[in-house]
Phi, psi and omega in degrees: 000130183276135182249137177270150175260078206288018182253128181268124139252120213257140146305180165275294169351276190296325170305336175260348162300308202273014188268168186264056150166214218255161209253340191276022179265138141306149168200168172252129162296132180250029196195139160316155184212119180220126185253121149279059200290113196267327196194122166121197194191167187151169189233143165226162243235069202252140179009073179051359156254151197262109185246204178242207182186131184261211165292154160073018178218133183273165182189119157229117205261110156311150191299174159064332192257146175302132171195147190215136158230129154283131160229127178298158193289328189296345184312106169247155168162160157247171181241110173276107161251150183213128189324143195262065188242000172095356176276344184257146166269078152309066187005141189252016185213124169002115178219121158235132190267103180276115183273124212223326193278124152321303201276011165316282192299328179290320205282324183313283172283037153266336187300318181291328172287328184313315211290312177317312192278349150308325174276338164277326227255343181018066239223138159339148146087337200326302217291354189273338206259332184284317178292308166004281188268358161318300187308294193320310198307289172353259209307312180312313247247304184303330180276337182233033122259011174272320218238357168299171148288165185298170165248139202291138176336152149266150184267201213269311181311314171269331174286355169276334169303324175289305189318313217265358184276313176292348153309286216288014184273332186276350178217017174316293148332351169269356170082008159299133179308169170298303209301298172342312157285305200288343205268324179311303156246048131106017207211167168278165163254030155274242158038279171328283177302334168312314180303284149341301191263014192257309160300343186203344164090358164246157178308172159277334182316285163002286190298325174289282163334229176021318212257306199280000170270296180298026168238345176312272217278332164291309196283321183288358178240328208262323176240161173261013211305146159288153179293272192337273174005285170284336163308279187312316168318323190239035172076010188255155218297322190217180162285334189280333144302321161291353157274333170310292185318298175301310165339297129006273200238002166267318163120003183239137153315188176274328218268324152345286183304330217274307191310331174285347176236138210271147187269152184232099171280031117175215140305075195307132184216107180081236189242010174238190197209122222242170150298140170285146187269184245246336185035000000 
C-alpha cells in the first residue's frame, strides 16, 4: 500500500501543468516553493520585482509571498514543494541564488535526486523520510544564504513596491480598493502604480487583478466550493460581479471555466498518481 507524502517534487514541466491557470499570473503561494534551474532562462516576479534567471540559479519562495514565472520554452529544471505546515524549518524570507561552485551546484541535485528517488522507491515510513531531506535542503539553502552576498540596496521605489506586495499577499481577499493600499501606504495611487510598474512592468491594479484571478480559478478547478462562496471568499460585492470579473479576464463565467477545466486528481510520478499540491 503506498503512503501518500505531501511534500512534491516536480519537473518545471509538471508545475506548470498541474498549475490551475498560467504560473507567469502573480499569485501567493500556498505552499513553500524551492526552484532549480539546470538549463534555460527566463524572468520572474519575486517579492514584487522583476529580475531575470538562468542555468544554475535556485529560487526559493516562502508560502504566503507573491510569484510570477515566465519561463522560456528550453527551461528544465525542479520544483520542491513543502507544505506550510511547520514541519520543515525554512527561511522566512524570499532568496535567489545564482550557484556559480560546481561542487554547490552537485550538493544540490544530488538532494533533490535523493528526494525523487525516496519518492519512487515509496518505501515505509516515506513521509517521515521526505521531512528528513526536505530538512537537508532547508539547511543547504540556509548555509548559502549565510555566505552569500549582501544583495545591491533597494532603492525607495522597490522598497514601497515590496511593501505594497506584502499587503496584497495578506489581504487581496479582502475587497480593499487600490486607494485603500495607497491610503495605507501613505502615497497616491498614481504614485503607488508608477512604482510598480517601473520594478515589475505591471500596474499595482494588475498586480492586484492577477493575484485575485489565480486563487479564482484554484478554487473553481481544485474545490467544489460554490461560485456565490468563492465571490464572497475573495471580496467581491455580489456574484454577479465577479462573473463579470472572470468574464473580464478569463473570457469565461466561473461557472463556464469551472466545467471547462477537466479536474486532476493528481500528479503523475512514475508509475503512480502523487496527491495534487496544495499551490
Amino acid at each position: 500500500m503506498s503512503e501518500a507524502t505531501p511534500i512534491q517534487v516536480l519537473s518545471l514541466a509538471q508545475l506548470a501543468q498541474w498549475a490551475p491557470g498560467s504560473l507567469a499570473r502573480l499569485h501567493v503561494r500556498h505552499d513553500h516553493l524551492f526552484l532549480w534551474i539546470t538549463r534555460g532562462q527566463g524572468r520572474i516576479v519575486l517579492h514584487g520585482l522583476r529580475r531575470g534567471f538562468g542555468a544554475h540559479n535556485a529560487i526559493f519562495v516562502p508560502a504566503g509571498r507573491l510569484l510570477a514565472i515566465e519561463a522560456g520554452r528550453q527551461m528544465i529544471g525542479h520544483a520542491v514543494l513543502i507544505p506550510d505546515d511547520n514541519q520543515v524549518t525554512l527561511p522566512d524570507r524570499c532568496h535567489h541564488l545564482r550557484a556559480q561552485d560546481v561542487m554547490v551546484q552537485s550538493e544540490l541535485t544530488g538532494l533533490i535526486e535523493e528526494m525523487r528517488r525516496e519518492l519512487d522507491a515509496n518505501r515505509p515510513f516515506l513521509s517521515e523520510a521526505m521531512i528528513a531531506r526536505a530538512q537537508l535542503l532547508a539547511i543547504w539553502l540556509k548555509r548559502q544564504m549565510r555566505g552569500a552576498e549582501d544583495p545591491a540596496r533597494a532603492d525607495a521605489g522597490e522598497r514601497l513596491v515590496r511593501r505594497f506586495a506584502d499587503l496584497v499577499a495578506t489581504d487581496f481577499q479582502t475587497g480593499q480598493s487600490l486607494a485603500d493600499y495607497a491610503d495605507r501606504l501613505d502615497i497616491t495611487p498614481t504614485h503607488l502604480s508608477r512604482a510598480c510598474r517601473k520594478a515589475n512592468g505591471m500596474t499595482a491594479s494588475d498586480m492586484l487583478s492577477q493575484c485575485l484571478e489565480y486563487e479564482a480559478r484554484r478554487r473553481l478547478v481544485a474545490t467544489e466550493q460554490p461560485v456565490q462562496d468563492i465571490a464572497q471568499d475573495l471580496g467581491f460585492g455580489s456574484a454577479a460581479y465577479f462573473s463579470r470579473f472572470m468574464q473580464q479576464r478569463c473570457g469565461l463565467p466561473p461557472s463556464q471555466l469551472r466545467k471547462s477545466s477537466s479536474p486532476h486528481s493528481g500528479v503523475r510520478v512514475g508509475n503512480e498518481t502523487r496527491p495534487l499540491p496544495s499551490w
